[in-house]
C-alpha positions as CSV (number, residue, x, y, z in Angstrom):
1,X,0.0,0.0,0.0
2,X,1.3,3.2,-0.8
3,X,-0.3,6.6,0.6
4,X,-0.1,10.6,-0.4
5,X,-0.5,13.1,2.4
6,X,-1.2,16.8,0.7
7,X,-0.8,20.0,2.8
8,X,-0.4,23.8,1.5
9,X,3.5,23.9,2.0
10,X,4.2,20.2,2.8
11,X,6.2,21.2,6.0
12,X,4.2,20.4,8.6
13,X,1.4,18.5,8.4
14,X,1.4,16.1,5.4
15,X,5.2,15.1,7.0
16,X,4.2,14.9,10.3
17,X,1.3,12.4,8.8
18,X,3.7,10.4,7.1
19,X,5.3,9.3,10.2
20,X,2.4,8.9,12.0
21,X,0.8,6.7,9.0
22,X,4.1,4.8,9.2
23,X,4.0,3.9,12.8
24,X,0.5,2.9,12.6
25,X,1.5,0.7,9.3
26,X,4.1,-1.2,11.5
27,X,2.0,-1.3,14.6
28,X,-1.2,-2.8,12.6
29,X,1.5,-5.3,10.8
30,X,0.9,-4.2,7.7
31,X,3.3,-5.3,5.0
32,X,5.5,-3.0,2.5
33,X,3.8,0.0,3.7
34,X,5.0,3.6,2.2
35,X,4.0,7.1,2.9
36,X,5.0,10.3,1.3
37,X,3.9,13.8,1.6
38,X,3.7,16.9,-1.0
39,X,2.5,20.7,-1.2
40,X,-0.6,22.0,-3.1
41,X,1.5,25.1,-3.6
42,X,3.0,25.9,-7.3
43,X,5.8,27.3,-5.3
44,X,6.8,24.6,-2.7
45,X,9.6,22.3,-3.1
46,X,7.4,19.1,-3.8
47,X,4.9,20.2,-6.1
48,X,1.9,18.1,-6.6
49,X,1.9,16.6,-10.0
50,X,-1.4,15.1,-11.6
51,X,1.1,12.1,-13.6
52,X,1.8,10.8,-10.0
53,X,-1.2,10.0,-8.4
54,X,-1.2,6.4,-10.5
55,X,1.0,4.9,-8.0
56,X,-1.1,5.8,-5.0
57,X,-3.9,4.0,-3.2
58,X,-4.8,6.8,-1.6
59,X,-4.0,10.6,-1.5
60,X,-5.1,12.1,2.3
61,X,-5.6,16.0,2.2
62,X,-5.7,18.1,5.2
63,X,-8.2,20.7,4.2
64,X,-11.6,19.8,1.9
65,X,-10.3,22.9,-0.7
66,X,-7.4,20.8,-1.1
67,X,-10.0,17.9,-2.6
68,X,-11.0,20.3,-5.3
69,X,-7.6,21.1,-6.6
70,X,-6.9,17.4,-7.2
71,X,-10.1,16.6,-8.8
72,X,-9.2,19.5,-11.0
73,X,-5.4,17.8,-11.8
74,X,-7.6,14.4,-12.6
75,X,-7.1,12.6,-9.4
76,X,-10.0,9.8,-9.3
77,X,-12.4,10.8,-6.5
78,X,-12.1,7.5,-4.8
79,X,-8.3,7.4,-4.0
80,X,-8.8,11.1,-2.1
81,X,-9.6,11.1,1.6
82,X,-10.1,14.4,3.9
83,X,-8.8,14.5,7.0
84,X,-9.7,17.9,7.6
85,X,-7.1,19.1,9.9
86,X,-6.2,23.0,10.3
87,X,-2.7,23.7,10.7
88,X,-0.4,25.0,13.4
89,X,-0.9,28.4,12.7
90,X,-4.2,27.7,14.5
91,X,-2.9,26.0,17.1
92,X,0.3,24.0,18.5
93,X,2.1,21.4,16.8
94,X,0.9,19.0,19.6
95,X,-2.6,19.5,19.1
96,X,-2.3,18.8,15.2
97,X,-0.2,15.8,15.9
98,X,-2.4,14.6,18.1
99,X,-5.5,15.1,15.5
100,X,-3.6,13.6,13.0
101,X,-3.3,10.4,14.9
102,X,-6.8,10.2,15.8
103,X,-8.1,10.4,12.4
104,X,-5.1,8.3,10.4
105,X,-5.9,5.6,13.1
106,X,-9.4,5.1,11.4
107,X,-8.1,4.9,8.3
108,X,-6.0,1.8,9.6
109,X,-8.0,-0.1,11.9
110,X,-9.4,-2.4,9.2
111,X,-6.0,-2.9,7.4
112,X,-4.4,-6.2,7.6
113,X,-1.1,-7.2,5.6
């Protein structure tokens, strides 16, 4: 299985995600599990691309605009999840760590390897 996490600058949340989603991979027992995360923006350093989605299962954005934007770069509706989780400008880093793993946990409660 191989996921996408999308935030605005890929900094902070999408990263953050991607260690989270790999912890929970490992801890659920879940076999050749890989993560990687990506900006929305034009001008961050890991632009989202529309000829990459092919090798994801499933591409998790952080805010529901965010869904938009990929269904405009023809990512298929099905592979993209919303987490809906507002960034640390809002708040601490802690909190959105902490929503994070709450809401990726769901996503791997059913998974088996």
């Amino acid at each position: 299985m191989k996921d996408l996490f999308v935030c605005y600058a890929g900094e902070v949340r999408s990263p953050m995600a991607v260690e989270i989603a790999k912890r929970l991979a490992g801890d659920k027992g879940i076999d050749n599990y890989e993560a990687e995360s990506c900006s929305i923006v034009v001008l961050a350093s890991r632009f989202v691309d529309e000829r990459i989605f092919g090798k994801y299962d499933r591409v998790f954005v952080m805010e529901p605009p965010f869904k938009d934007t990929l269904l405009k770069r023809n990512v298929p509706e099905a592979k993209i999840i919303i987490l809906d989780v507002v960034g640390e400008l809002e708040r601490s880093r802690e909190d959105v760590r902490g929503e994070l793993e709450r809401k990726l946990r769901i996503h791997f409660e059913n998974k088996a390897t």
